[in-house]
LUMLUM-260242 format. One line per 5 residues: their letters; for each residue x, y, z of C-alpha. Coordinates in steps of 0.05 Angstrom, whole numbers, plus 5000, padded with zeros to 4 digits. Each point is the difference from the previous one (the first is absolute). Example, Ala and Ser with C-alpha at 12.3 -4.5 7.8 and 13.67 -1.06 7.14 Angstrom:
BEGIN
AS> 5246,4910,5156 | 5027,5069,4987
***
This chain:
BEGIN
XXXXX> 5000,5000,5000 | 5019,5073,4997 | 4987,5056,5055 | 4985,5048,4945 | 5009,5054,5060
XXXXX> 5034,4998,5059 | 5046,5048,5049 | 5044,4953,5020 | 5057,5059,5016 | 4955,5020,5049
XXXXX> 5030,5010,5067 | 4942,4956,5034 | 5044,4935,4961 | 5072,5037,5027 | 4989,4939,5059
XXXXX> 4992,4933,4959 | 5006,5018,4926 | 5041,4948,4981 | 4950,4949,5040 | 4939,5040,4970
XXXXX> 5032,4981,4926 | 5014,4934,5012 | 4928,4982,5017 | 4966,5028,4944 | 5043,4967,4954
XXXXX> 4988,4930,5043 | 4917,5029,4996 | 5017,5005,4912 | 5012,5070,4991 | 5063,5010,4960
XXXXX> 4992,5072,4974 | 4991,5062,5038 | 4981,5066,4963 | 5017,5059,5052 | 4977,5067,4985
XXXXX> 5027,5067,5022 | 4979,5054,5040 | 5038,5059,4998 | 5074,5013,5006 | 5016,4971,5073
XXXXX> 4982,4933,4983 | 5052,4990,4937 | 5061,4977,5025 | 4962,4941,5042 | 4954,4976,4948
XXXXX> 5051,4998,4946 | 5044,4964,5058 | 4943,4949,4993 | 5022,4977,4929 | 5074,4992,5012
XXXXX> 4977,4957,5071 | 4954,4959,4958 | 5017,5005,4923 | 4952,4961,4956 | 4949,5006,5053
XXXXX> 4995,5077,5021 | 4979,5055,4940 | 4997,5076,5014 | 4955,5047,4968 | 5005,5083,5004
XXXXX> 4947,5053,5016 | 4974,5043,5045 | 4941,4995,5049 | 4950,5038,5000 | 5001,4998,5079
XXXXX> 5077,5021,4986 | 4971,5065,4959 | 5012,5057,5049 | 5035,5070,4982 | 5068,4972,4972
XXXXX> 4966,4952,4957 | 5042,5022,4935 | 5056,4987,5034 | 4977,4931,5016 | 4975,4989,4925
XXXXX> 5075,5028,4981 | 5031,4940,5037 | 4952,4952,4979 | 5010,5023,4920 | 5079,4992,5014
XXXXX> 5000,4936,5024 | 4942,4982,4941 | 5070,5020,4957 | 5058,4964,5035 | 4959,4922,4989
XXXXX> 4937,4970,4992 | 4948,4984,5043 | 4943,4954,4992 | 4941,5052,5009 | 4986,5070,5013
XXXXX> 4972,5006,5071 | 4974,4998,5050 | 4960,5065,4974 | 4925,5024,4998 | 4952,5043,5045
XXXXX> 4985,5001,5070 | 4945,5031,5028 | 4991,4964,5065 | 5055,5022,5044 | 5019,5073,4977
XXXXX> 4968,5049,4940 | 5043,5055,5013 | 5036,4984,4936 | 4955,4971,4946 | 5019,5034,4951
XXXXX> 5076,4996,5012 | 4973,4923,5001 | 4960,5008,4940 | 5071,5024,4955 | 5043,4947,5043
XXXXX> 4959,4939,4973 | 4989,5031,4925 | 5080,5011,5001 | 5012,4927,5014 | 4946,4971,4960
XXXXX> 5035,5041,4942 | 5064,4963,5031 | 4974,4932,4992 | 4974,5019,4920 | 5069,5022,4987
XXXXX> 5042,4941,5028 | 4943,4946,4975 | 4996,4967,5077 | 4939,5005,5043 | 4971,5049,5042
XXXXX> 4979,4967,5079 | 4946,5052,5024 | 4986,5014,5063 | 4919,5025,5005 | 4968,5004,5071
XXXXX> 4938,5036,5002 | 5017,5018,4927 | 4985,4947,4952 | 4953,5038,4963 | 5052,5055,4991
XXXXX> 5055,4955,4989 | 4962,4963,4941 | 4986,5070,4976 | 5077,5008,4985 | 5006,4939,4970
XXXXX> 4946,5011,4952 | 5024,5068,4992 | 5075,4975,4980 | 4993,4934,4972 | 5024,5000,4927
XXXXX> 4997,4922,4992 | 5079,5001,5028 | 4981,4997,5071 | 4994,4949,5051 | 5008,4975,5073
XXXXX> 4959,4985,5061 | 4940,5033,5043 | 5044,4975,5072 | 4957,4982,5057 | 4943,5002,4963
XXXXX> 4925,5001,5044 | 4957,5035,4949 | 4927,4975,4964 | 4998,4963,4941 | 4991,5055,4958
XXXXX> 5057,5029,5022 | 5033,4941,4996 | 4979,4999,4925 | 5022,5063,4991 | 5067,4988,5011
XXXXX> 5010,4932,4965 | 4961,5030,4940 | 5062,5056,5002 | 5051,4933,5002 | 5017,5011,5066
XXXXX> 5002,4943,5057 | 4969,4996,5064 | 5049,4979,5054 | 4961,4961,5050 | 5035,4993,5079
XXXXX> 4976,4990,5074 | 4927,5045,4982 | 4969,4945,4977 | 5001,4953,5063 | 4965,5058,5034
XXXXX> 4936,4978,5020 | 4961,5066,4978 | 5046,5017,4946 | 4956,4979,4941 | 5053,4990,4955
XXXXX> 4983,4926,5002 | 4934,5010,4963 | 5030,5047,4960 | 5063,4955,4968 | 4944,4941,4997
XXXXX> 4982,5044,4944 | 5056,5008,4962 | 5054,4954,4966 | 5055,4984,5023 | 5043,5030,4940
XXXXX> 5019,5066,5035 | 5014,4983,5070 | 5064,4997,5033 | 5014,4989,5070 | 5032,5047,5054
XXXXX> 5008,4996,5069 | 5027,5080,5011 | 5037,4973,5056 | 5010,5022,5054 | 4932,5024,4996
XXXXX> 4932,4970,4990 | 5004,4928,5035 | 4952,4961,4971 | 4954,4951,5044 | 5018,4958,5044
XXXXX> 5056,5046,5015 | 4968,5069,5002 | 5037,5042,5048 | 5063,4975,4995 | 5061,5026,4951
XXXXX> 4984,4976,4939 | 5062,4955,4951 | 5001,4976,4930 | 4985,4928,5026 | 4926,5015,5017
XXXXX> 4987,5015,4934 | 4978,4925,4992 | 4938,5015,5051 | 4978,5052,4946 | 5008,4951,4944
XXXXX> 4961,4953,5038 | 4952,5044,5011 | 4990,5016,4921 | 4997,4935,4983 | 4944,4986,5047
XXXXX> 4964,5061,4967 | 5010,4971,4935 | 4982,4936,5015 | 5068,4978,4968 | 5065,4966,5032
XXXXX> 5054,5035,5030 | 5044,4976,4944 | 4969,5038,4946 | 4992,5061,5039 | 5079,4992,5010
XXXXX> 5005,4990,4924 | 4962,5042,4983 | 5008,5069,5032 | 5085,4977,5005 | 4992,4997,4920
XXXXX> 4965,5070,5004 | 5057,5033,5040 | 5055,4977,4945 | 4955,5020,4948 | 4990,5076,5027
XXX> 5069,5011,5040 | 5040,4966,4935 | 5041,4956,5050
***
């Protein structure tokens, strides 16, 4: 399987990282797609690929959480390093209106600048849309020129939305949200094939059931497998297949 997004720098592993690797490798996750955040968290996520080579795979972008008053500055560092090597996606980028709207519309020209990113190099764009999936799908629409792709990340929307953004070629990336008993995303992804899903944990974040509350790890991602399977009335295998086969297909790994 692949962990299509994941913090794994993140100082909540600093304790155990090695031991938090080696079991979700044992649990069959083999790939790890880590997106940024702003500046301070370079140096330890590209750390992360020369730790685990072959396993580990940076991308570059800005935040929106990370769009305050220097936010040029922080797009400035993020375009330099987009011109010393490649990385596997643009991101993690978007809108976010739930925990600050003092800068939308710094937010607003952050995200268009980096979907323009992701058009130029021909890699995807990972967005980043909480309490903004309306607007974020309004970019989309607004930019796509048939060049552009990537993935809706944590995705907890309606099946129109949801329709929305695969009809725009985009994925949904599906993590701990849908073990959540009043999430609804369970009789939402009944609904739709399983063509454009990939799966996410966004660890550390977002435990998924039975292990809600605790720091979340790339190994869990089997519970959320399990748990689309049983939505789709399919076997775990296929869902593995499947959405692992969708992840190479979008990321180009």
């Amino acid at each position: 399987m692949i962990d299509t997004h994941c913090h794994l720098y993140a100082d909540a592993f600093d304790n155990d990282r090695p031991a938090m690797m080696q079991r979700a490798i044992s649990a069959g996750v083999e790939r790890f797609y880590l997106p940024a955040i702003d500046s301070a968290v370079i140096d330890n996520m590209l750390q992360m690929e020369v730790d685990y080579p072959n396993h580990c795979f940076a991308m570059m972008g800005l935040h929106p959480c990370s769009v305050k008053e220097d936010y040029k500055t922080e797009l400035a560092v993020a375009a330099d390093w987009l011109e010393k090597r490649r990385f596997i996606a643009i991101g993690e980028t978007g809108l976010d209106f739930y925990w600050d709207k003092t800068f939308v519309p710094q937010q607003y020209e952050a995200f268009e600048t980096q979907v323009q990113w992701a058009k130029n190099l021909g890699i995807p764009v990972v967005i980043h849309s909480r309490e903004s999936t309306p607007e974020c799908i309004g970019v989309i629409k607004k930019m796509q020129d048939g060049n552009l792709r990537g993935v809706f990340h944590c995705f907890g929307g309606s099946v129109e939305e949801a329709k929305a953004i695969t009809d725009l070629g985009f994925c949904l990336g599906i993590g701990g949200v849908l073990t959540y008993k009043n999430s609804g995303l369970g009789a939402v992804l009944a609904q739709l094939p399983l063509d454009n899903i990939v799966l996410e944990t966004d660890a550390p974040y977002l435990s998924p059931v039975p292990l809600r509350g605790k720091r979340n790890e790339s190994a869990f991602l089997t519970h959320i497998a399990e748990r689309l399977a049983s939505v789709k009335e399919i076997s775990v295998t296929e869902v593995m297949q499947v959405t692992t086969a969708n992840a190479e297909k979008l990321f180009g790994i």
